[in-house]
C-alpha positions, 0 to 999 in steps of 0.5 A: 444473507447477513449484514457484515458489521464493521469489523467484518466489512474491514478483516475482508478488505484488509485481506485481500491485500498483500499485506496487514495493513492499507492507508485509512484513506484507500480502506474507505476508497475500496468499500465503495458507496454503499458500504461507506454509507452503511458505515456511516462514512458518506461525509467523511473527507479526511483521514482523522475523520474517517478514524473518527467514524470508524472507530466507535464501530471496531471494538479495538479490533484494529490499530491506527498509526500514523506515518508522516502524512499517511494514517494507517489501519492495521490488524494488530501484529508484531511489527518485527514479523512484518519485517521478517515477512519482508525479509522472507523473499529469495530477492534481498531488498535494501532497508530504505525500501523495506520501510517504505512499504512499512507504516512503520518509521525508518528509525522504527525499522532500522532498529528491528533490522539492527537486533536481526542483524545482530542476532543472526536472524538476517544478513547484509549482501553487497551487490557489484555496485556495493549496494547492500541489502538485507535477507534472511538467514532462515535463524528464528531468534528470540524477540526482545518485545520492549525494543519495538514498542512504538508511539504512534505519531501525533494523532492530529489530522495528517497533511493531505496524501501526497500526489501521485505526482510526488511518488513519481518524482521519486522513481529512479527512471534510469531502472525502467524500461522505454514502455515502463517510462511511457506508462508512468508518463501517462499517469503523471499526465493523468494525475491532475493533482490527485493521489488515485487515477482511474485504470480505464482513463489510463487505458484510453490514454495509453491505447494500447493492446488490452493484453499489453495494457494489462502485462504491464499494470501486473508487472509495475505492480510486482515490481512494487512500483505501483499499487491497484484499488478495488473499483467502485463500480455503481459511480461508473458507466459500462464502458468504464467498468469494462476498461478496469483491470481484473487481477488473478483472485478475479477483483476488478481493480479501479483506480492506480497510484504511485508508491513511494520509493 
C-alpha cells in the first residue's frame, strides 16, 4: 500500500469532522505518533511550529487562520457557506453561538449574518424569552465576495489553547441536567490544567454503565457542548484502549475537550 503524502494524511483527517476545519493543534494530536513522525512533526510542541512544519508539505492546499488564541487549518472555502451551512439546521441557533463554532471573528460573522439578513437569505425568530435567533430562509442570494474577504490575525505564535477548565467556566450550568452537570464535573476535576482528557480516565472516574458513560459522550457532543478526538492508541495500554468511545462511523475516540460557549 502507498504512502499517503502530507496533503492526503490532512483532506483524510479533516473529513472526518463535522465540519472543514479543526485547530492545528487537534490536526496533529489526531494523527497519532507515527504519522507525526512521518511528517516531520515529532518535536513540534506549538501551534506556529506545527504550521511551520507543515506547510512546506501542503503545496498551498489548505488555509491557516488565526482566531484569538486558536491557529486553525482549513480547507479552502467560502466562508459565507460556512455560515449558511450553519444556518441550514431546522434548530435556529443565536449569532454568538454560530461564531463560536466558526474560526472566523465575531465581527467577521456578524457582517456575513447581516448581508443574509438583509438580502432575505436568513431570518431572525424571537423566542418566548425574546432570545433571537437566527435560520435560513431556503432564498439563495447573490454573494458580494469583497465583503468577506478577511485578514488573518497576526500570524505571531498564539497564546496557549485555553484549558478546558475556561471552556467549562462558560457553560451556562442552569440548562443542564443533574447528570449532565456530574459529567462536567468529573472533567473539570480531570482537567489538571490541561485542554484534552483522556475519555478512559473519565470513564473510571465516572463509573458508570458503559452504555450510559457513552449516551451521554454522544448526547454532550450532539448538543455541541463537547468535542471527541481520535485516540492514539500505540501510547496506551490495553485496558485504556478498551475504555475509549467508538462513535458511529466505528473511529475510536480518545480524548474529550470542552467547547467554547
Amino acid at each position: 500500500m502507498p504512502v499517503k503524502n502530507a496533503v492526503e494524511i490532512v483532506q483524510e483527517i479533516i473529513n472526518m469532522q463535522k465540519r472543514p476545519f479543526m485547530t492545528v493543534k487537534n490536526l496533529a494530536l489526531v494523527m497519532g505518533a507515527q504519522l507525526r513522525r512521518q511528517l516531520g512533526l515529532e518535536d513540534c510542541k506549538t501551534s506556529a511550529e506545527i504550521k511551520r512544519a507543515l506547510e512546506p508539505l501542503l503545496g498551498g492546499k489548505f488555509i491557516f487562520h488565526k482566531k484569538g488564541a486558536f491557529l486553525y487549518i482549513l480547507v479552502p472555502c467560502d466562508p459565507v457557506d460556512l455560515v449558511r451551512t450553519e444556518l441550514s439546521t431546522e434548530q435556529p441557533k443565536g449569532a454568538a453561538g454560530i461564531a463560536s463554532v466558526l474560526p472566523y471573528s465575531k465581527a467577521d460573522v456578524s457582517r456575513i449574518l447581516n448581508h443574509l439578513l438583509d438580502t432575505g437569505e436568513a431570518k431572525l425568530i424571537l423566542s418566548e424569552n425574546l432570545a433571537t435567533r437566527i435560520i435560513a430562509t431556503g432564498h439563495k442570494a447573490a454573494d458580494t465576495h469583497e465583503v468577506y474577504e478577511f485578514n488573518s490575525e497576526s500570524e505571531s505564535e498564539p497564546e496557549p489553547e485555553s484549558k478546558a477548565q475556561q471552556g467549562l467556566e462558560q457553560v451556562q450550568e442552569s440548562n443542564l441536567s443533574f447528570s449532565q452537570k456530574k459529567f462536567i464535573n468529573a472533567l473539570r476535576e480531570l482537567d489538571n490544567g490541561n485542554y484534552f482528557v483522556k475519555i478512559f480516565a473519565l470513564r473510571q472516574k465516572l463509573n458508570w454503565p458503559r452504555e450510559v458513560f457513552d449516551d451521554m459522550l454522544r448526547e454532550l457532543r450532539d448538543k455541541e457542548i463537547i468535542q471527541m478526538h481520535i485516540a492514539d492508541t500505540t501510547l496506551m495500554t490495553p485496558d485504556e484502549v478498551n475504555d475509549c468511545f467508538i462513535d458511529e462511523n466505528n473511529y475510536r475516540m480518545g480524548t474529550v475537550t470542552l467547547n467554547a460557549r
